[in-house]
C-alpha positions, 0 to 999 in steps of 0.5 A: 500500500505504501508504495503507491504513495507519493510524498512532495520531498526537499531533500535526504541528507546525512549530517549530526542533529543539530538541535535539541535533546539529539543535539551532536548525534549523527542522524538522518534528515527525511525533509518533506515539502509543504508548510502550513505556516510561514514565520518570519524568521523560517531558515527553510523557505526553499520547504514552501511555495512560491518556490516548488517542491524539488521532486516526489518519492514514494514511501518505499523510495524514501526508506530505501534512500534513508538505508543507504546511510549508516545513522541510527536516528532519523529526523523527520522535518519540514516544512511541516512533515505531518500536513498530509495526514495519514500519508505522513503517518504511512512514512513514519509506519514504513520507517519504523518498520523498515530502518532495522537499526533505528533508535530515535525517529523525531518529528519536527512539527509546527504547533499547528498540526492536531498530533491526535491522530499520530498519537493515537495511531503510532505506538512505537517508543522510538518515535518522538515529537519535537513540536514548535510554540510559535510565539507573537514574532513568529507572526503565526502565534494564533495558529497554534493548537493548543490541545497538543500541549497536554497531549505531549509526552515526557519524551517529546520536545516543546520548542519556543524560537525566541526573538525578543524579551516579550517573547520570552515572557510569552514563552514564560506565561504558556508553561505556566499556563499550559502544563506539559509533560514535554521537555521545555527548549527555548531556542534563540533567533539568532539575529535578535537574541544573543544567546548570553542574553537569554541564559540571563533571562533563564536564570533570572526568572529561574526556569530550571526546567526549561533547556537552552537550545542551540542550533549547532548547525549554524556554529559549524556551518555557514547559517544559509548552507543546506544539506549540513 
């Protein structure tokens, strides 16, 4: 059945996950085309229109390319990988079932995705969300659905981008509002926020359980290079 099923695609790649709990591990990147949100400071606008996705794959052509590598994890991402449906769940099924030696499969979405579905269907405790919280300087931080923060588990990722302090207050007020058993990560916008200037704020209002997230990718590379 999953072979039939094509997938709009960006790219395949190999290189070490550069952010988050995985942050240093060699993994595999499985980034599909199509976005549903378009924040100001995305660093994948190549994952959306107006630009056109670069080729389709089908579900087998995908684990097939992801086996050519040696990594053990794999990080399904975007754009927004869960915006097609029982399509995206078919890729994560046929990953899990199909890469023998997998030990992590983590998917990036966007807050803006209901994660019942996934949740409800998916059953293996190798994979894992790592979901975003788009804040106010996203410009999407209406469109989040705010039901998946309770549906989050002790392994999953809850991630806040912050571009500013009233970001950072805002991140503040939706932990406190929304308990979660994910883990916190707040993450700087690299052009607005020093990452000093955040530790601060973390120590300063005393969030012990909230991780500082840096995106190793752009310290070993050049921030706009893609594949790395």
């Amino acid at each position: 059945m999953s072979g039939s099923i094509r997938l709009p695609m960006v790219e395949i790649f190999e290189t070490v996950e550069g952010e988050g709990t995985q942050a240093g591990f060699p993994t595999i990147f499985v980034r599909l085309y199509g976005c549903n949100l378009r924040c100001v400071w995305c660093d994948t606008k190549y994952s959306y229109p107006p630009i056109e996705a670069e080729h389709t794959m089908t579900i087998d052509e995908i684990v097939d390319q992801v086996n050519r590598y040696k990594s053990t994890r794999i990080c399904l991402t975007g754009g927004e990988p869960l915006l097609y449906g029982e399509h995206s769940l078919a890729l994560i099924e046929a990953l899990v079932a199909g890469v023998d030696r997998l030990v992590d499969l983590h998917v990036e979405t966007n807050g803006a995705i209901d994660l019942a579905l996934f949740l409800s269907r998916i059953h293996s405790p190798k994979v894992r969300y790592v979901m975003d919280y788009k804040l106010k300087g996203s410009d999407e931080g209406g469109r989040m659905v705010l039901t998946n923060l309770a549906r989050l588990r002790s392994c999953d990722e809850l991630k806040f981008v912050i571009a500013s302090d009233a970001d950072f207050m805002e991140a503040k007020q939706v932990l406190e509002r929304y308990p979660t058993q994910a883990l916190a990560l707040f993450s700087p916008v690299w052009e607005t926020m020093k990452p000093m200037q955040l530790v601060e704020l973390l120590l300063k209002h005393e969030l012990s359980h909230v991780k500082l997230s840096l995106q190793l990718h752009k310290i070993i590379w050049d921030p706009a290079t893609r594949g790395v």
